[in-house]
N, C-alpha and C positions, 0 to 999 in steps of 0.2 A: 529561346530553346525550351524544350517541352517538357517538363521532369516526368521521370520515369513511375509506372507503379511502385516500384521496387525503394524508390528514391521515399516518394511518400511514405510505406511501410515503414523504413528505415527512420524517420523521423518521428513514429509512436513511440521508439525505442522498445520495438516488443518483446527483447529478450527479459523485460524485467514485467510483460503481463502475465507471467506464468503465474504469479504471486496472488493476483485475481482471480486466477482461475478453479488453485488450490483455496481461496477464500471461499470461491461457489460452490465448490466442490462440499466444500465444509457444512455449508449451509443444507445446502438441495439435499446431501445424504442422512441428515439427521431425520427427516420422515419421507422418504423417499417417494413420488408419487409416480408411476412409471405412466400410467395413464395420462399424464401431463406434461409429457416429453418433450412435447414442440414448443408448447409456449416456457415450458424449463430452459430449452435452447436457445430462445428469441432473451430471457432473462440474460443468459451469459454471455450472449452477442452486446446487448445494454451495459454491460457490467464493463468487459473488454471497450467498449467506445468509452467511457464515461474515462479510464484509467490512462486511453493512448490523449485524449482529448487535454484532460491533466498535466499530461507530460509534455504536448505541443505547446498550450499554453505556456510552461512554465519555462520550456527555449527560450517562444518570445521576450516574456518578463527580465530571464534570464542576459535575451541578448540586449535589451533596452537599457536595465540598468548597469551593465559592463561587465558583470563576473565571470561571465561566461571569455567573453574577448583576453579578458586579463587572467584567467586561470592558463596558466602554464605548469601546475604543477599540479594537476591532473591524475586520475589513474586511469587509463581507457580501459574497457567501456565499460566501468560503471559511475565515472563522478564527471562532472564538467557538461554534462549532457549530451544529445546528441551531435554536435557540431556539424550541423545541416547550414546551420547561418553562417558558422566562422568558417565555411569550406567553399563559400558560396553555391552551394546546390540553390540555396533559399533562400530568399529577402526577408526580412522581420515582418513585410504586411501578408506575405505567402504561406509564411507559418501560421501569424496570428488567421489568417481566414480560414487555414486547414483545422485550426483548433475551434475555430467556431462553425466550422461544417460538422465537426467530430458531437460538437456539444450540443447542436440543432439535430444531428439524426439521433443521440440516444436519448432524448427527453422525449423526439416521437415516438420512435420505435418502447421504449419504456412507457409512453400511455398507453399504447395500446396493450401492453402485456399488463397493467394494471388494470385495463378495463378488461380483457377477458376472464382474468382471476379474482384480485383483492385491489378493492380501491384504497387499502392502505398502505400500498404501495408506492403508492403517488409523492406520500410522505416522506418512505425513507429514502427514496429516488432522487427527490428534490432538493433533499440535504447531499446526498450523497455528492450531487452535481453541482450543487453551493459549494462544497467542502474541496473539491476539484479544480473547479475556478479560483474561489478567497483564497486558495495556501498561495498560490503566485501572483496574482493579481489585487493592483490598489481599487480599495483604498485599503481592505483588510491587509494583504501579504502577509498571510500569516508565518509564511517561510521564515520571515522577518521578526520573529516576535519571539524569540528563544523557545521554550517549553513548549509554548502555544501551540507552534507548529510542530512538534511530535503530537503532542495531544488528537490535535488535528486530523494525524495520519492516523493514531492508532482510533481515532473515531470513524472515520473511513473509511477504513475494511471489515470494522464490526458490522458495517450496516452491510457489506455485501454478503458476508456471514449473513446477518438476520433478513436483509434481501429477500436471499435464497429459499431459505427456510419455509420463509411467509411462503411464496410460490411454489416451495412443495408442499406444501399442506391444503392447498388452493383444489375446491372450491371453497372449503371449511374459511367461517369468517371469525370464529371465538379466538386463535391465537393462543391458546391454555397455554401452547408449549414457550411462549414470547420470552419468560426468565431465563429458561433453557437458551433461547439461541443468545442473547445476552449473556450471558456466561462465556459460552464458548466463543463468541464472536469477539468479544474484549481479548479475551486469552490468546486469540490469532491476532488482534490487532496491534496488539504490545507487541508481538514477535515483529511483526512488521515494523513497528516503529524503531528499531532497534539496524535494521536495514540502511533505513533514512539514515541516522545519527551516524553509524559509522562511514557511509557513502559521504556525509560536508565535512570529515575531517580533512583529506587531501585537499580540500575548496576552500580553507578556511582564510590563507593571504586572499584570497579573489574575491571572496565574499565581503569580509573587511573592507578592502579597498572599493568597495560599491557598495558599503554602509548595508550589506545585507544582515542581517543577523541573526544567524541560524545559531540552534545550541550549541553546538559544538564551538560556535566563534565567539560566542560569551563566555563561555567558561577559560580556566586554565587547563592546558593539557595534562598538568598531573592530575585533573577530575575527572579524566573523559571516562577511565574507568567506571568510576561508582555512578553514573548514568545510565553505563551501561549494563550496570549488574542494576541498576534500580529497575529498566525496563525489564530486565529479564525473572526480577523479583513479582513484580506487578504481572508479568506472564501467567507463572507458576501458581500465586497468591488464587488471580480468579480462577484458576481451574481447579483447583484443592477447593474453596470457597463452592463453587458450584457444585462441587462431592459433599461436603460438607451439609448443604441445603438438599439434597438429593435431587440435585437438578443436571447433576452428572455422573453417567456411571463412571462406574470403579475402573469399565477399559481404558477410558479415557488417561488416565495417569499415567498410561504407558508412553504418553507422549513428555514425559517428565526426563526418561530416558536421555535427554537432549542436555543434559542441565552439566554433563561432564564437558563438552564440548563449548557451550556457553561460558564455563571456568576458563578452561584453556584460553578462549578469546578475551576475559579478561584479564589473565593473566601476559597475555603479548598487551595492553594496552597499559598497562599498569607500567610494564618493564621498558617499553618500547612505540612511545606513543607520539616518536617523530623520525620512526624509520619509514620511508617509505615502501618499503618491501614486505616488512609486517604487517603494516595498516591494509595492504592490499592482498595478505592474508587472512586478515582479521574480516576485510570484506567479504571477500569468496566465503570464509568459513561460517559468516553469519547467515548469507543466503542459501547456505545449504541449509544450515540448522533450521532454520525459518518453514524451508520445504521438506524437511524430514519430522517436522513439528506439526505442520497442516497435515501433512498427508496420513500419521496417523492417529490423527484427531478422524479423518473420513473415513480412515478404516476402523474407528471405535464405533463410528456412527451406524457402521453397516453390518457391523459383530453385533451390535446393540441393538438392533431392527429385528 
């Protein structure tokens, strides 16, 4: 039987590339190049593959070493992954070949937009698509490796942040503004990472029992809190720090705004950190804050231009 386009889209898991897009967004707006639109566009089609590629792969890993099979306590749709495999739409080598068509078109499609712009591009592209691969895949797994793997993601999105950046300042090869997008990029990446951590709490029996070991499965549940106020800490930290260096304007802080809503969600995980009902409030309400965090970070970017 033939799967469907739809079937494939549905296994990038693309409700969660919005995330990427607001990361580019972040980037490309900081010196905006309008003159360089198309190869800007072919950057965020790179970016978007690089992130569904990520996600394909990490089914596979997922379905290979059990947790996905054995997570029954689940939150749909955001923890447990796509369930393409456990639905049978897809076999584990249909996924694994789609995640490696996904990771062979954005490494082409990404040299060429490095060759017509900045060949250091190449660089943060290559990490980027290292960093996509190693989080689910041995030998690294980084998934597997408590902190490592937040660390991971929040280095991950920074580069699509600084990406960007690079690409819009493109044909320009100096980079002066590189601290600036570091700033900001780290500051978006920690939010992101905060994402992750509270998406493998519902996954943590399933991950367990398939020796996975994400943060959330190493600690005790009365920590999960102060984790998550620590990424939210380390948020807030480099974007004050980069104000601080005058590497960020003053608009920017208006994305600090976010930091009541951030409480709130630690305050249900403090109180309530094995209800399932809250946890998948605490979800939703991170991925909001995350994208009302990025978005105006892009709108500082473009007050600030």
């Amino acid at each position: 039987m033939t799967n469907t386009l739809g079937q494939y889209l549905k296994a990038t898991r693309p409700s969660f590339l919005s995330i990427t897009l607001i990361a580019y967004l972040i980037g490309y707006s900081i010196k905006p190049n309008i003159g360089y639109s198309t190869v800007g566009l072919l950057g965020l089609i790179v970016a978007l593959l690089a992130h569904s590629a990520g996600n394909v792969i990490n089914d596979f890993h997922d379905s290979v070493n059990g947790s996905d099979v054995a997570n029954i306590e689940r939150i749909y749709p955001f923890t447990g992954g796509s369930r393409m495999i456990q639905d049978g739409v897809f076999t584990d080598q249909q996924i694994r070949h789609v995640a490696i068509a996904l990771f062979c078109l954005s490494i082409l499609l990404g040299i060429s937009v490095a060759y017509t712009s900045s060949i250091s591009l190449i660089f943060v592209g290559m990490l980027g698509i290292f960093l996509a691969w190693a989080y689910s895949a041995p030998p690294f797994k980084l998934m597997s490796r408590g902190l490592i793997g937040e660390l991971s993601i929040a280095l991950a999105w920074s580069l699509v942040v600084i990406g960007a950046a690079i690409l819009s300042e493109s044909p320009q090869v100096s980079h002066s503004g590189l601290p600036t997008y570091i700033a900001i990029g780290l500051s978006y990446g920690f939010s992101v990472t905060n994402i992750l951590f509270v998406n493998q709490i519902p996954d943590i029996t399933a991950d367990l029992s398939a020796k996975k070991h994400t943060l959330a499965a190493t600690i005790q549940a009365k920590h999960l809190w102060l984790y998550y106020l620590y990424f939210n800490l380390l948020t807030y930290s480099t974007l004050l720090a980069g104000h601080l260096f005058d590497l960020v304007n003053g608009t920017h802080l208006i994305a600090l705004l976010v930091i009541p809503l951030h409480l709130y969600i630690t305050y249900l995980l403090i109180n309530f950190p094995h209800q399932k009902s809250t946890i998948k409030r605490a979800i939703i309400l991170t991925i909001i804050s995350t994208h009302i965090y990025g978005a105006i970070l892009v709108i500082s970017n473009v007050l600030s231009n």
